[in-house]
N, C-alpha and C positions, 0 to 999 in steps of 0.2 A: 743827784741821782747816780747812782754804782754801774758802771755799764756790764752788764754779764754778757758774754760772748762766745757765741759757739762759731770755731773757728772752719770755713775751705777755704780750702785755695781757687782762683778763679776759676783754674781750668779744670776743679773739683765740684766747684759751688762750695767750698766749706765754708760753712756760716756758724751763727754767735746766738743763741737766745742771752736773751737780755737776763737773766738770772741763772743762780748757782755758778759760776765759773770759777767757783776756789774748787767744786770739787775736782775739774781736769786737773788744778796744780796741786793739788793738796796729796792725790795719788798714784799721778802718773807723767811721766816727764813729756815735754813737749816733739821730742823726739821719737817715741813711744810709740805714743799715741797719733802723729803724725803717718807714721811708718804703720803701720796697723790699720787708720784708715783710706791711707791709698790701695795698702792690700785691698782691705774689704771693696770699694769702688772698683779696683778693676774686676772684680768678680760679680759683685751685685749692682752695682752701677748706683744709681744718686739716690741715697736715704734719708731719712727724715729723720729727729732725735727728739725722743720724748723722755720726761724727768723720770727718771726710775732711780729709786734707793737701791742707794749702795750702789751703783751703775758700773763707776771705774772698778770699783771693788775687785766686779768678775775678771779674773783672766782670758775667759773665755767672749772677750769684745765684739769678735764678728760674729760668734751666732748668735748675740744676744741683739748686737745691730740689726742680724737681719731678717729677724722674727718683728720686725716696726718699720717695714721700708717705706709704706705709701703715706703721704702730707697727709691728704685729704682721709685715711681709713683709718681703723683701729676706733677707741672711744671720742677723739678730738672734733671740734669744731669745724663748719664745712670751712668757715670763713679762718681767714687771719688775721689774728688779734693784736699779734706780737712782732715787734718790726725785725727785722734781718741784715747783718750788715754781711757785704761781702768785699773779703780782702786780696789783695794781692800775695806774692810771695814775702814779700818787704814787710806786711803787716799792714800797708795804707790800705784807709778805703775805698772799694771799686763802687760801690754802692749800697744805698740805702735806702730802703722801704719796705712793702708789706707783699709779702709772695715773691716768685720765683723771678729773676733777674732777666731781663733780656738778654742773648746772646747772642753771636753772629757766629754762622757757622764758618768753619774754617779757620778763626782765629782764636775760637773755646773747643776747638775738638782733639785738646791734648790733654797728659796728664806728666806734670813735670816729676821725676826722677831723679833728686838731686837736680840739678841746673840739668840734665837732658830732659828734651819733649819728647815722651811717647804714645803716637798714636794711641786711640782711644781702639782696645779690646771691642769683635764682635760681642760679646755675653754681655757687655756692659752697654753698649748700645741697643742691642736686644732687647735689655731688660728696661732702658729706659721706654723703649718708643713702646713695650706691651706697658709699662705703670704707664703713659700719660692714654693710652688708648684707655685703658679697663678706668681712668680718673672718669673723661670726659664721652666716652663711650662714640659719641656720633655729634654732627652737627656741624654749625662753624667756628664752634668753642676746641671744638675739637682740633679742626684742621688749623687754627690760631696757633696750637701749641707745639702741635706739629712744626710747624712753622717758625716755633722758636727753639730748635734743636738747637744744639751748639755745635754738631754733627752735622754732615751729610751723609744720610745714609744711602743703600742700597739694595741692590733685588735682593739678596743672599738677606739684607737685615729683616725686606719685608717678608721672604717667605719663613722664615725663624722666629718672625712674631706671630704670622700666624698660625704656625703651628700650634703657639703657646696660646693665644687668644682662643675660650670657647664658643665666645658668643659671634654667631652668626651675623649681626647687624652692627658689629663693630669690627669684625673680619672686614666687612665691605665697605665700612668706610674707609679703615685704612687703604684698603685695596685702589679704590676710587682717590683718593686722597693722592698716593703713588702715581697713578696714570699720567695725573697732572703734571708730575713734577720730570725736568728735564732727566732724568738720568734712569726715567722709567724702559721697559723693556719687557718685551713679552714672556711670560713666564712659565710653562707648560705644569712644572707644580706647585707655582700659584692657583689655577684653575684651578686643579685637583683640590687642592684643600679647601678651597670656596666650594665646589661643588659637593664635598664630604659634608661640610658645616650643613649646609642647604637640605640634603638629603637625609642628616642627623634630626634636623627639624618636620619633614615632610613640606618641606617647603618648596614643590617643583612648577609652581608659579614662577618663584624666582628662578630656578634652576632653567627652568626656558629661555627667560630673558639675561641672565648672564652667561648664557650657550649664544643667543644671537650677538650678545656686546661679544663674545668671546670670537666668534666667525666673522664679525668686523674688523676686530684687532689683528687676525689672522690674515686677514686678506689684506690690511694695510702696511700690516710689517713683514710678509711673508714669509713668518716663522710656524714649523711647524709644532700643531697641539694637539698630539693623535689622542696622548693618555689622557689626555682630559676629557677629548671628543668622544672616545665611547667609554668612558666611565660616566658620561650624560645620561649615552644612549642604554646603557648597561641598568641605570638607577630608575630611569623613566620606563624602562622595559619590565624590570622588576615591580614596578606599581603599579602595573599594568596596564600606563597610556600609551592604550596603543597607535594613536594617530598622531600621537606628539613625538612617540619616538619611532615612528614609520621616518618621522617630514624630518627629525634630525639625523635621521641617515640618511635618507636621499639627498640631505644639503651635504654632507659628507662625502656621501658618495660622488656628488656631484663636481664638488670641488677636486675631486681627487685625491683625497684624504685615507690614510689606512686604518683600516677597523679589521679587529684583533677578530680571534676563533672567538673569546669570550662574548663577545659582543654581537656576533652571529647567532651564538648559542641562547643568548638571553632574547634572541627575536624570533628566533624559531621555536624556542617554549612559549612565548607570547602569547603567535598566533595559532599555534597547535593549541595550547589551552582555550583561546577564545572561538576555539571550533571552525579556523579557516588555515585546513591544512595546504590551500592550493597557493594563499600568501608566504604560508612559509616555506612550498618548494622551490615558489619564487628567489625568496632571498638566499634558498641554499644555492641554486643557480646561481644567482650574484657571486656567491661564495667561490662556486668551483671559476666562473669566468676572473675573479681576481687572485687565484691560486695559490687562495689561504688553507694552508692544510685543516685539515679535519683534525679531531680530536677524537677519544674514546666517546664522549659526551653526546657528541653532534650525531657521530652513527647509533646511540643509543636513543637518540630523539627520533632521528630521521628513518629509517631503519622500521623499526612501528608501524609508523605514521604511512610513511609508502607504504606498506604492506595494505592495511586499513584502508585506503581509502581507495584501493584498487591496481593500484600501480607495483605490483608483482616485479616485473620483468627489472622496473631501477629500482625496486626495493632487492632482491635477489644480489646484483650486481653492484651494490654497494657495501651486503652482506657478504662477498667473493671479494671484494678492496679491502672490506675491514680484516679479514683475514689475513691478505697478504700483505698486508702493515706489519701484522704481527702483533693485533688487537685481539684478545676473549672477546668472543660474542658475550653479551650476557643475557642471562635466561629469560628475558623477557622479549628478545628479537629471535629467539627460537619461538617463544612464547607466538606470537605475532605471527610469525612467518609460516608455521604449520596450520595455524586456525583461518590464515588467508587465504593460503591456498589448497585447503581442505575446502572451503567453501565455495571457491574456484573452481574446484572439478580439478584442479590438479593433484592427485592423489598421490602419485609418485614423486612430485616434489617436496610434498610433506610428508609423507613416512623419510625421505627422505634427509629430511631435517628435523624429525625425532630421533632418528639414528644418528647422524650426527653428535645431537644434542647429550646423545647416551654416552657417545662417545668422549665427551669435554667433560664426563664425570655427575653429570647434573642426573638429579631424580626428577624425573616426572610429575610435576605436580597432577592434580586429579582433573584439573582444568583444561589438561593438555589431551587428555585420557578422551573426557568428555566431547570437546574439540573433534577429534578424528573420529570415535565413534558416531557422529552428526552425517560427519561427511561422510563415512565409507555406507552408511545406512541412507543417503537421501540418494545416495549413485547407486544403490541397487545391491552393492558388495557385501552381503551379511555374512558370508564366513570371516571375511576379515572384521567385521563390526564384531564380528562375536569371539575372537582369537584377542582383542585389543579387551572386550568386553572381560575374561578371564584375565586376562597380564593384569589389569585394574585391579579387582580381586586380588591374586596374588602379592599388588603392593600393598597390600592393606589398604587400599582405600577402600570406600563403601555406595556405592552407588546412588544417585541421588534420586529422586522422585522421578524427576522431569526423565531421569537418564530409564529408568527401570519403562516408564509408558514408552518411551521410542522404542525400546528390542522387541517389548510386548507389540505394539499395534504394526511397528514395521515386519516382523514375524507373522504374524494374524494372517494380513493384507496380501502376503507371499505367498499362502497357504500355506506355510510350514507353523500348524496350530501345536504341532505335538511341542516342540519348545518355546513357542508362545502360552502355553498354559504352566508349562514347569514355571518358565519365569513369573507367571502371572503369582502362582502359588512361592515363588522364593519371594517377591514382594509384598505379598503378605507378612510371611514369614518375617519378615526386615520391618517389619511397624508398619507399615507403608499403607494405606485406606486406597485403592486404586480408583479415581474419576469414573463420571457416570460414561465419557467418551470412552475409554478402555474396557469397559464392561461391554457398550455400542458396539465398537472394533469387533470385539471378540467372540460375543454374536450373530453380528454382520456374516462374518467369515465362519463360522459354524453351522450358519442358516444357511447359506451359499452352497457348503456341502451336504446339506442336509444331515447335520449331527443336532436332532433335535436334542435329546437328552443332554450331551452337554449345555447346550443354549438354555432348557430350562433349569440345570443346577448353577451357570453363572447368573441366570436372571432369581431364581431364588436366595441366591449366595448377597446378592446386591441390594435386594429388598430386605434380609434380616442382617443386612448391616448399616440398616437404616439413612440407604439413599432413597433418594427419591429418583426415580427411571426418569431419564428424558423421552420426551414425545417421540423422537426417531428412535428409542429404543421398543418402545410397547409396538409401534409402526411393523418394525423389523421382524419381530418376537409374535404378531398376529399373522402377519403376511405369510412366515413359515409355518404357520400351526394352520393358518385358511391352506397353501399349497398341499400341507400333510393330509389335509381332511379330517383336522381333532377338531370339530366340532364343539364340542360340548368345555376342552379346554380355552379353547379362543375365547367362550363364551366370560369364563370364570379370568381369564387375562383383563377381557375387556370391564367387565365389571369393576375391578381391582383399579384399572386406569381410572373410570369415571372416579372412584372413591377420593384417590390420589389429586382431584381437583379439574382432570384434565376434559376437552370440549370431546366426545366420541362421536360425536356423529359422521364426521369425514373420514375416522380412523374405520370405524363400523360400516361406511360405505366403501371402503375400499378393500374390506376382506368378502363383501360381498359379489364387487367388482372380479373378485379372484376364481370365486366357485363361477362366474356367469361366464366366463373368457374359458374356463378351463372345461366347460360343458356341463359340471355339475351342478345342473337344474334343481333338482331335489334335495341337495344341502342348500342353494342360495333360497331355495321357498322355506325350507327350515328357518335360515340363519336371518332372513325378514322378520318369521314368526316373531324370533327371539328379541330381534330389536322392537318391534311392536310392542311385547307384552314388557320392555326394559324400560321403555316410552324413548326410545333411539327414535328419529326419525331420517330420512333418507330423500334425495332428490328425484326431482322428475324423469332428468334422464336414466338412473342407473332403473328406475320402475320401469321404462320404454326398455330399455335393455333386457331385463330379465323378459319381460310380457314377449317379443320378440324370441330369447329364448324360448319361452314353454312355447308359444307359436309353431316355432320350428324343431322341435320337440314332440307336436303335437299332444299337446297337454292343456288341449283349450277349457279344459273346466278349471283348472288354473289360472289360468291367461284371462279368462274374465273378470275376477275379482281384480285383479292387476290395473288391464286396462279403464276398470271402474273407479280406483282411486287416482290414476292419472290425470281422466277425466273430473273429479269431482275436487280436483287439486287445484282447478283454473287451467289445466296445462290443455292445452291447444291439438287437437287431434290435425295431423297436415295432413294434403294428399295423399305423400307418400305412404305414409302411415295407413291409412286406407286403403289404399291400393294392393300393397301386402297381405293385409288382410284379404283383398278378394284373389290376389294369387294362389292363396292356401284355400279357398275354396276354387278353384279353379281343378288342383292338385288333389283334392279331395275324393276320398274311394268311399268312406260309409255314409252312409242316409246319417246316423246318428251325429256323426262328426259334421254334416250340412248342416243340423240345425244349432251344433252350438257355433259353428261358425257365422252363420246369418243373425244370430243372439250376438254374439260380436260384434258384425256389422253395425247393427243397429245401436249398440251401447256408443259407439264412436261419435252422433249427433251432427256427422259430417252432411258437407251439402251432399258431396256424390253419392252419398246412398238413398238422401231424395229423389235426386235423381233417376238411381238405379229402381229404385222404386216406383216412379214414374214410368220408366221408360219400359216397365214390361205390363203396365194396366192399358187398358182399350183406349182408346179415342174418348171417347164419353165422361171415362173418370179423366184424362188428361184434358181434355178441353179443348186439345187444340191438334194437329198432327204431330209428328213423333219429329218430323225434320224440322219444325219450328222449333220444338220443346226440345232437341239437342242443340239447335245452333243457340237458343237463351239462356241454356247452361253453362257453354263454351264461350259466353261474351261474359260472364260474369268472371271471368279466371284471368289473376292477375298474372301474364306472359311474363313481364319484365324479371318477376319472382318466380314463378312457378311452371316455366315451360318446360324444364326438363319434369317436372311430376307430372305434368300432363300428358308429355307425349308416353312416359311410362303406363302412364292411366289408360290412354288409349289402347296400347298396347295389348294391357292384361283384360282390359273390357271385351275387345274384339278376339281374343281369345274364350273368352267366357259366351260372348254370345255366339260365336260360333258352336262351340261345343252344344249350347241349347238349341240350335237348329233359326235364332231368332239373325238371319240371312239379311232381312229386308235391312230392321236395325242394326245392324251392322256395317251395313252398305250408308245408310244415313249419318252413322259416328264415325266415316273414313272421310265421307265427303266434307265433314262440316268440320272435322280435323285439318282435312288437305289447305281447306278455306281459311283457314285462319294460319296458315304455313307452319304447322307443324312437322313437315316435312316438305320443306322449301325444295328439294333437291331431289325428290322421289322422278318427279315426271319430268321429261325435256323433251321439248320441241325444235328437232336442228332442219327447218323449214322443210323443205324437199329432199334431204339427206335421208336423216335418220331421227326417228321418236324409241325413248328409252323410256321403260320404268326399272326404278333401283328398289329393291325390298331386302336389303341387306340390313338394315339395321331394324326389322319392323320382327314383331312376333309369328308366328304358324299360322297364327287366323287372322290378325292383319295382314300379312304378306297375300292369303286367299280372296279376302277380301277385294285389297288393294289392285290384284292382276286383274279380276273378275269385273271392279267398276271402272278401271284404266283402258281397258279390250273394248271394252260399252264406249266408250267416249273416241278412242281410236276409228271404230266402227263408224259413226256418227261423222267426223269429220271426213272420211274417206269414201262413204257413201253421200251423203247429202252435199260435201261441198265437192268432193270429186279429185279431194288432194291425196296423193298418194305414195309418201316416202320412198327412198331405193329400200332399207331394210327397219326390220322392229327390233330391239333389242329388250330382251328381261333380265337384268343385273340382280340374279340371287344370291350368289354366292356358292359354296360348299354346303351348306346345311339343308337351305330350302330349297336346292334346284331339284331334288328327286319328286320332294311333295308338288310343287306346281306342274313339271312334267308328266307327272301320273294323272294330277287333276285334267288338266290339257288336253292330253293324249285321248281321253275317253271321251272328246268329243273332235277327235281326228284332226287334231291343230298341226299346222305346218312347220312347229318351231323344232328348230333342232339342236339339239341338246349337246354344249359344248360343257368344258373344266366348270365356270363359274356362271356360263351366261346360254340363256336362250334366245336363239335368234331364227330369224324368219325373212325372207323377200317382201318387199312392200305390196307387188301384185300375188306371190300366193295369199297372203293374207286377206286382201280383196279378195278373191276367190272364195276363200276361208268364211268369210264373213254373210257373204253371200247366200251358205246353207242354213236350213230353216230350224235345224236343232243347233245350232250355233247362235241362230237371231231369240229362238226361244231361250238358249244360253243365260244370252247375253240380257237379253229386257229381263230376265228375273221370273222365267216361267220355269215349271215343272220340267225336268229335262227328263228322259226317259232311263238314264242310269243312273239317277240322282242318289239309290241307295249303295252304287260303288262306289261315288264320293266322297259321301258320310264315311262309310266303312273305311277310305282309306287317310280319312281323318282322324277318326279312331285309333286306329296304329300309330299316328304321328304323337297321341298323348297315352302309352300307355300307365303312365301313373295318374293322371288325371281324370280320365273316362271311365268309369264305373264298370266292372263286369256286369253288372243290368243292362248298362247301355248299348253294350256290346251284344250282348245276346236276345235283346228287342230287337223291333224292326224300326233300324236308322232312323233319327231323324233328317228330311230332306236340307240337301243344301240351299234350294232354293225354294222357298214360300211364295205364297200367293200375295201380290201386291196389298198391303195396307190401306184401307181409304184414311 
């Protein structure tokens, strides 16, 4: 067998295939070719030779060598076939078999020279240790071959392979591979380029855990690895973990580690993008406590952000730092700065800083325009809102929707309509379709000053431009035309609403609300009519309202039908309600007006007019006496509800019955009132002192009443039992002290007539009591002036006492006992 031999030298690896070996001698001398391929190996480091024609042929040896460096790539076999000898210098052989020779570093890590050894070139160890990595990629296959350098390399070898090596999981093994070996050493851009590969992949699983092996190695060797450590924090910030690259800066930080402005910068967009600007003023504060300068970048993040989120006063003051650096603001911290403190209520600090801003040459955006004009119209300022409002305009910009309704409705609102309607119409004008709320506004403030006409040409303007009116606009637009007294227009509005889908009944009771409050009777009996015949219908109470008006009005043929649908509605007739009624007949001057009032009365179905009814027929039709038959009226009355209507009832009762001369009864509805404490406080008993009656809060004919059966019973105790107070006192008041004194007098009473109070001695009044037109007085007999006391009863109601009454002969104050 022919031995073919492809020849290295040991400390080359030159080897032999076992075939073609005439073509080395046939074309090239050994010398040559020797000298050529040590060239090439210190430059390419250890190649492989495959059979190519014509081979020696080319002149050009090394770059044909070294377009076929790797064993294992190119078209060949994984395996090896073909055995290998390797020679010495001398030509003997070093060994023989299949694949790559074992070598011992240190005494293969030369390459001879002629008889000199020269160290083996970085580029050629480089390139070996990147072909055996990119052969064997990872594993223990790997780190075997590693292992059979013929070299010892170094950090400088591993960080130059892995520059060259793409692939990330064979970066780390060699990387790991290194660790192991004694002449490892911590490598700051070794990191970096493991952490570039990692971050090349999205690979920040790993990137966490070779950040933690990395602050191991840092803490074990005490070398610092700043560029690696925020190039972590920098790549994990940028992908937006943000509690991964929070926890890798606080272990930084913590260690005492320096982290760059970039790496500040890439945490402060972080957490401003993930919408927690109070975490990232946090770390700008980390920033300034470790007094890393700012950047243009960071005052253009931070800068914003403070403004935004409230914090003025260090947004401000870091905008006055950025300056005096000798940094441009840029237009978007003008931007910021003016729409903050516009909103703020700081106004002069932002026109402030539009001026400025004009000043560094910057136009205005329309944003900025918009901005101030917000703020000088929510602070009240519209000459300035409308001076900013023109400069806009004049940039050419064009006003935008939102911007055209605030001058309109903040003008409107001010009353200043006459350039709220210009605009109204330049918005038109501009394409613009103005909202059903600026229509609202605009009428609102129209109606307010009473400009109907306008109000109906924006409310017709809106309708044939085929909006549909909001509820609060028809509201608005009725309520003015109810106040105006158009009638007949309200009518043709309201109609239009119902059309339009809308519920009117509340809207139709409340313009009727307006003629009832405003006293015009005769339009709100109209504008019922109209809802009536519309099929509107209306509630109980505004029906009690009006029926009240025509009442007092006096418009009771009216007021009838009223009250008649109140009643027929379920609605509840009260005392009070009643009672009112008989006040208006109390007040009453025509015969005619008596009977539609008593026609009243009666439609009401209330007890008290049973009552009332009862209590002026005989004995015979009542059944029973009149002081029975009021006290089982007055027990039927719920007090807990209805004490104050009653004692009003009483009131206006014993005014009525007074005026009809019905004395007795009268005397029976005070006592059976007194009895059940509706005037707890009238009488006082101060033992042997002094006894008061108060009639300050009581009406003209109860108050006469009330003296007349309180004297009766004073009497009684002071003659029969023989007690007799120092003084008596009558607590009238201002109003009724003339009337009781005039009644008094005319039967020669001792009381003497002070400011509010009549008072008297306890023995003149015995004495008093004593005389026999006093005891006929007092028991309820015919007194002999009885027609001066009518008469000057009369006087005391002259709108209520009839001129008949008056010009008859009196009825008696006091009647003849009742059986």
């Amino acid at each position: 067998m022919i031995r073919h031999r492809k020849l290295f030298s040991s400390t080359t690896n030159l080897c032999k295939l076992t075939r073609n070996l005439s073509v080395f001698g046939s074309f090239i001398s050994p010398v040559s070719f020797e000298q050529k391929l040590m060239s090439f190996t210190s430059t390419t480091a250890f190649t492989s030779v495959r059979r190519i024609p014509g081979f020696c042929k080319d002149l050009n040896f090394v770059g044909q060598l070294s377009s076929i460096r790797c064993y294992c790539h190119g078209g060949g076999p994984k395996d090896w076939t073909e055995e290998i000898e390797y020679l010495d210098e001398s030509g003997s052989v070093l060994y023989k078999g299949k694949g790559i020779r074992s070598v011992e570093p240190g005494i293969d890590d030369h390459v001879m020279v002629g008889e000199v050894k020269k160290p083996l070139v970085n580029a050629a160890a480089v390139a070996k240790i990147v072909e055996v990595v990119k052969r064997w990629k990872w594993g223990p296959e790997l780190e075997t071959q590693l292992d059979k350098l013929q070299f010892v390399p170094n950090m400088t070898h591993i960080v130059q392979s892995l520059k060259i090596i793409s692939d990330s999981d064979a970066c780390l093994s060699l990387f790991r591979w290194a660790k192991r070996q004694p002449w490892y050493s911590s490598s700051d851009e070794c990191y970096v380029i493991l952490f570039d590969c990692l971050n090349q992949r999205r690979d920040f699983d790993g990137i966490q855990s070779l950040f933690d092996e990395m602050v191991g190695d840092s803490t074990n060797t005490g070398s610092s690895l700043s560029v690696s450590c925020n190039r972590v924090i920098q790549y994990l910030a940028n992908a937006e973990k943000l509690e991964v690259s929070f926890c890798c800066f606080k272990k930084i930080q913590d260690a005492g580690g320096e982290i760059d402005t970039e790496t500040y910068n890439s945490l402060i967009t972080l957490f401003l993008g993930k919408g927690l600007p109070y975490k990232a003023f946090e770390i700008y504060e980390s920033m300034e406590k470790a007094s890393c300068s700012l950047n243009s970048s960071t005052y253009e993040l931070m800068i914003p952000n403070l403004a935004k989120s409230g914090r003025l006063d260090a947004a401000f003051k870091l905008f006055q730092e950025m300056k005096g650096r000798g940094f441009q603001p840029g237009l978007s911290i003008f931007l910021s700065l003016v729409d903050s403190m516009g909103k703020a209520g700081r106004l002069d600090s932002a026109m402030k800083a539009y001026t400025e801003m004009r000043g560094y040459g910057y136009k205005p955006p329309p944003t900025i325009f918009v901005s101030l004009i917000e703020s000088y119209v929510k602070s009240g300022k519209l000459e300035t809102a409308l001076r900013l409002w023109d400069e806009m305009k004049k940039a050419g910009y064009r006003p935008n929707f939102g911007l055209y309704t605030l001058i309109i409705e903040s003008h409107a609102k001010s009353g200043k309509l006459d350039i709220a309607l210009s605009t109204f119409s330049d918005m038109e004008k501009a394409g613009f379709l103005p909202t059903p709320s600026t229509y609202t506004c605009l009428l609102e403030m129209h109606a307010a000053s009473g400009q109907i006409d306008h109000a109906m040409r924006l409310y017709n303007s809106m309708t044939n431009a085929g909006l549909r009116p909001p509820l609060s606009t028809y509201t608005v637009l009725l309520t003015l035309l109810a106040n105006k007294k158009l009638v007949d227009v309200a009518a043709k509005i309201l109609l239009e609403m119902k059309a339009m889908g809308y519920s009117v009944d509340v809207t139709a009771s409340d313009v009727l609300m307006v003629y009832i409050r405003e006293g015009s009777v005769d339009l709100a009996l109209r504008w019922l009519r109209f809802m009536g015949s519309s099929g509107i219908r209306t509630n109980n109470f505004i029906i009690r309202q009006l029926f009240e008006s025509c009442m007092k009005n006096g418009l009771y043929e009216s007021a009838k039908p009223l009250l008649e649908t109140y009643v027929n509605s379920a609605a509840k007739v009260d005392l009070i309600l009643y009672t009112s009624i008989l006040a208006h007949l109390v007040r009453c001057q025509e015969e005619q007006n008596e009977r539609h009032l008593m026609s009243i009365l009666s439609v009401t179905k209330h007890k008290a007019h049973f009552f009332m009814c009862g209590l002026f027929c005989g004995p015979e039709q009542r059944g029973q006496p009149v002081l029975s038959f009021v006290r089982e009226f007055f027990q039927g009355i719920d007090y807990e509800l209805e004490e104050g209507a009653a004692r009003y009832f009483v009131n206006v009762l014993l005014n009525y019955l007074v005026l009809m001369g019905q004395i007795n009864r009268a005397r029976c509805v005070w006592k059976v009132a007194y009895e059940n404490k509706l005037f707890p406080k009238a009488i006082v008993f101060d033992q042997h002192i002094a006894w008061s009656l108060d009639v300050r809060n009581l009406s003209v004919g109860a108050a006469l009443i009330a003296v007349v059966h309180t004297l009766h019973r004073f009497r009684k105790r002071m003659l029969y039992y023989g007690i007799v107070p120092r003084r008596i006192k009558l607590v009238t008041g201002p109003t009724l002290k003339i009337v009781i004194a005039q009644m008094l007098s005319s039967v020669e009473s001792p009381f003497e007539v002070s400011k509010v109070v009549l008072r008297a001695t306890g023995d003149s009044v015995m004495e008093w009591f004593k005389k026999p037109i006093v005891q006929q007085f007092l028991l309820n007999e015919v007194p002999s002036r009885a027609d001066i006391l009518m008469h000057k009863l009369n006087i005391l109601f002259p709108s209520s006492a009839p001129e008949i009454r008056s010009l008859s002969p009196p009825k008696p104050l006091i009647s003849g006992r009742e059986v």
